[in-house]
C-alpha positions, -999 to 999 in steps of 0.1 A, spaced: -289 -628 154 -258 -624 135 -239 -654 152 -243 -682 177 -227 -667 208 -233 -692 241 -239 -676 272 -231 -702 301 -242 -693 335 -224 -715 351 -190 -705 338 -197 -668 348 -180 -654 379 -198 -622 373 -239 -622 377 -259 -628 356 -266 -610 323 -295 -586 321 -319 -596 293 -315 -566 272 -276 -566 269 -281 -603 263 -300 -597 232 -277 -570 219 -242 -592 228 -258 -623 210 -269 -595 179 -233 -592 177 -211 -615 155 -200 -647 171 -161 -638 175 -173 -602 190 -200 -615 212 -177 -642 229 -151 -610 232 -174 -591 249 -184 -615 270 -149 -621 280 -145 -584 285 -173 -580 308 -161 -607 328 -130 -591 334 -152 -557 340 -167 -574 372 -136 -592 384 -116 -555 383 -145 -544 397 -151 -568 421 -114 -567 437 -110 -528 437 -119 -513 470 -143 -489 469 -160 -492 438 -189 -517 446 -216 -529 432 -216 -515 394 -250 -512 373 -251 -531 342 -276 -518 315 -274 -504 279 -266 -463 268 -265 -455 230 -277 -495 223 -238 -509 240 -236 -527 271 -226 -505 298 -209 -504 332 -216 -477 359 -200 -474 394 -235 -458 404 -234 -464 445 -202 -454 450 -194 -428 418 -160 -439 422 -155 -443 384 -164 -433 346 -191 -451 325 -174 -486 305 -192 -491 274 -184 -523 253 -188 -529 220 -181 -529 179 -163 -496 167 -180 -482 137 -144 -476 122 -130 -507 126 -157 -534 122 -137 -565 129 -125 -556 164 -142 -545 197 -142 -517 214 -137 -505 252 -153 -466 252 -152 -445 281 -160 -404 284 -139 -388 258 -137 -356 287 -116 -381 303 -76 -384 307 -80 -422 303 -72 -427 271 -45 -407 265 -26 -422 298 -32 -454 283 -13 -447 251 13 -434 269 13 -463 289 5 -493 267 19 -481 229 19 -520 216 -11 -536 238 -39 -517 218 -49 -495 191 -72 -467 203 -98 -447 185 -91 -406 190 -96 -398 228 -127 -424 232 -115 -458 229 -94 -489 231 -99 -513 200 -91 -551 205 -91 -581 185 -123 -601 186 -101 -631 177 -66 -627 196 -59 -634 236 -67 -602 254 -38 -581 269 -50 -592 299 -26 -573 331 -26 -542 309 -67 -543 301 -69 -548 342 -51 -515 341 -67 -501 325 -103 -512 336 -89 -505 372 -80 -467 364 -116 -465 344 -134 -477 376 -117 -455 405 -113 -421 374 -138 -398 394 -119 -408 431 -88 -405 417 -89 -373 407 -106 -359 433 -78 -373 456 -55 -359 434 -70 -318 433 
């Protein structure tokens, strides 16, 4: 474990945390963990208040946490985690076949950095940009309905 992250329970709005991605958001360095953690929070309460997108599956793909609209297949995969090329900040992935990122740096020049056409980075240690990460989140979570309403 490379830092002491606390994981309280009762603080969580969203359910509780699989086992697995437990263990690999505690592996993580404290600052990144509780970021993560506050992330993922914000995953579930987009999720949560977006009509249509239900229940999402939370589990690991390539060894990150992971968010899936499975039931309703309204959105793309969220992945959360520690870019490789910048170590001190966390990441927000999604499907680099996607539009996402690229409307979000149109969109949100100054609120984040972004790796090529796959990522957000964000500070482990600043305030998240929290109405344009909602966005953002939102648009990840409805990608697949949205575009099929839109062909």
């Amino acid at each position: 474990m490379s830092g002491e992250i606390e994981i309280n329970a009762d603080t969580l709005t969203s359910p509780a945390i699989p086992a697995r991605v437990a263990d690999v958001i505690a592996g993580y360095p404290a600052s990144i963990g509780t970021q993560l953690l506050r992330l993922r929070e914000m995953v579930f309460a987009v999720a949560a208040r977006t009509e249509g997108v239900g229940p999402l599956t939370e589990t690991l793909k390539w060894g990150e946490p992971a968010y899936l609209t499975e039931t309703s297949k309204s959105g793309t995969t969220i992945r959360l985690g520690m870019p490789k090329s910048a170590p001190g900040n966390c990441a927000i992935f999604l499907n680099c076949k996607t539009t996402l990122i690229e409307t979000f740096r149109s969109q949100f020049p100054d609120d984040f950095q972004f790796e090529g056409n796959r990522a957000l980075l964000l500070s482990a240690t600043a305030p998240l940009p929290e109405i344009p990460l909602q966005f953002c989140l939102h648009a990840a979570l409805t990608y697949h309905r949205t575009r099929k309403r839109g062909a």
